[in-house]
N, C-alpha and C positions, 0 to 999 in steps of 0.2 A: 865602700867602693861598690858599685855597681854590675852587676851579674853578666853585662851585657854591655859593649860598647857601641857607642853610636851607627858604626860599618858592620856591626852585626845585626844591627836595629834596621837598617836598611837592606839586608839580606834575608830577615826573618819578618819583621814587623809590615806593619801595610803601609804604614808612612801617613798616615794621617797625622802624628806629630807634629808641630811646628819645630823649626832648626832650634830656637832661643826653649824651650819649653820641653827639648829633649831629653838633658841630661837627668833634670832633677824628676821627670813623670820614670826616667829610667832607675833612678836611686830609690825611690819611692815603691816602684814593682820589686825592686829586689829585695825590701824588707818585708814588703806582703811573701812575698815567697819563700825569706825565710819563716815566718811565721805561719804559712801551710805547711814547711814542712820541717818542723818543730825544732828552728836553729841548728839543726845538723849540720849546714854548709858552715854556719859560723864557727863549730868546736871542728870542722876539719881545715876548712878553707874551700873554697873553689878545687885549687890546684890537689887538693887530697881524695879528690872524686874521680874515675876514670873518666875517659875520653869519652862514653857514651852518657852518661850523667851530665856533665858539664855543657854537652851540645843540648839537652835536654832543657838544661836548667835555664843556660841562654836563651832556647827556643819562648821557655814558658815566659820567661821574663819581660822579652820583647812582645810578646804577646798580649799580659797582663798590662803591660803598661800601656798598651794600645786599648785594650777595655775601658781601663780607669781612666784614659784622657774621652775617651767617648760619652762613658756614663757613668763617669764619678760623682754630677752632681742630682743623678736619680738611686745613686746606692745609699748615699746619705739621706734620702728621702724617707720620711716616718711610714709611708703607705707603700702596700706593695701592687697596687694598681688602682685604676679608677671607672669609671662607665660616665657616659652622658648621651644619655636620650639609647640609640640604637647602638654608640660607638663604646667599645670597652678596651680597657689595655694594661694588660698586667706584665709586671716586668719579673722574669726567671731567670734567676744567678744561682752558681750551685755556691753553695756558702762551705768552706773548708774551714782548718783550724785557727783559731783563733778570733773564730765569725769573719774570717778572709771573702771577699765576695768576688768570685769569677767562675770562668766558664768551662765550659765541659773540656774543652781543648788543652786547657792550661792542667786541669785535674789531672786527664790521660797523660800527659808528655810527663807531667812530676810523678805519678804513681808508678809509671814504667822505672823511675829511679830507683825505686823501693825508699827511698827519703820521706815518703809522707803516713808509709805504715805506723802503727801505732806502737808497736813491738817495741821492747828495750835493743838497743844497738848492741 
C-alpha cells in the first residue's frame, strides 16, 4: 500500500503525473522510501508513526514519486553526465540507502523523522 494517496498527491506533489500512471509511480516511491529509510515504516506500519512523521513521509513520497516519473529514465543511466563541444550537463541526485536516488528535499522531510538515521531503534 502506498504511503500516499492520490488527493494527497495532488496537495503535496506538483502533478506532473498523468491520472492512469499515478498510483503505481506512487507505489513505487513508497518502497524507495521504505528502503531510505531502512523498512522501519514497514515493522511499524504507517499508522505506528505520529502525526508529524506520517505527514512527512507522505510529503516525501509524493515528492519522490514526482522525481522518478521525471528522471527515472536518466537515473538508470550508466553515465553521470556528458559535454559536447562548449555544452556540458551533469545530472546531481543525493543517493540514500540502498543506492535510493533522490533529492535533497525528499532527504530533509525523511531525516526530520529520525527514520533514516543509522542507529539501532
Amino acid at each position: 500500500m502506498a504511503y500516499a494517496t492520490v488527493e494527497e498527491y495532488e496537495r503535496y506533489g506538483d502533478g506532473v503525473i498523468t491520472p492512469d500512471e499515478l498510483e503505481k509511480a506512487l507505489e513505487r516511491a513508497s518502497d524507495q522510501v521504505d528502503a531510505l529509510t531502512y523498512n522501519r515504516i514497514v515493522g511499524r506500519g504507517l499508522a505506528g508513526l505520529t502525526m508529524f512523521q506520517q505527514l512527512n513521509v507522505t510529503k516525501a513520497t509524493c515528492q519522490q514519486a514526482d522525481f522518478h516519473f521525471q528522471y527515472g529514465d536518466y537515473l538508470a543511466f550508466p553515465l553521470s553526465g556528458y559535454s559536447a563541444g562548449s555544452v556540458s550537463l551533469s545530472f546531481k541526485a543525493v543517493e540514500g540507502a540502498g543506492g535510493i536516488q533522490t533529492t535533497e528535499a525528499v532527504s530533509s522531510l525523511l531525516a526530520a523523522t529520525g527514520l533514516t538515521s543509522r542507529r539501532l531503534c
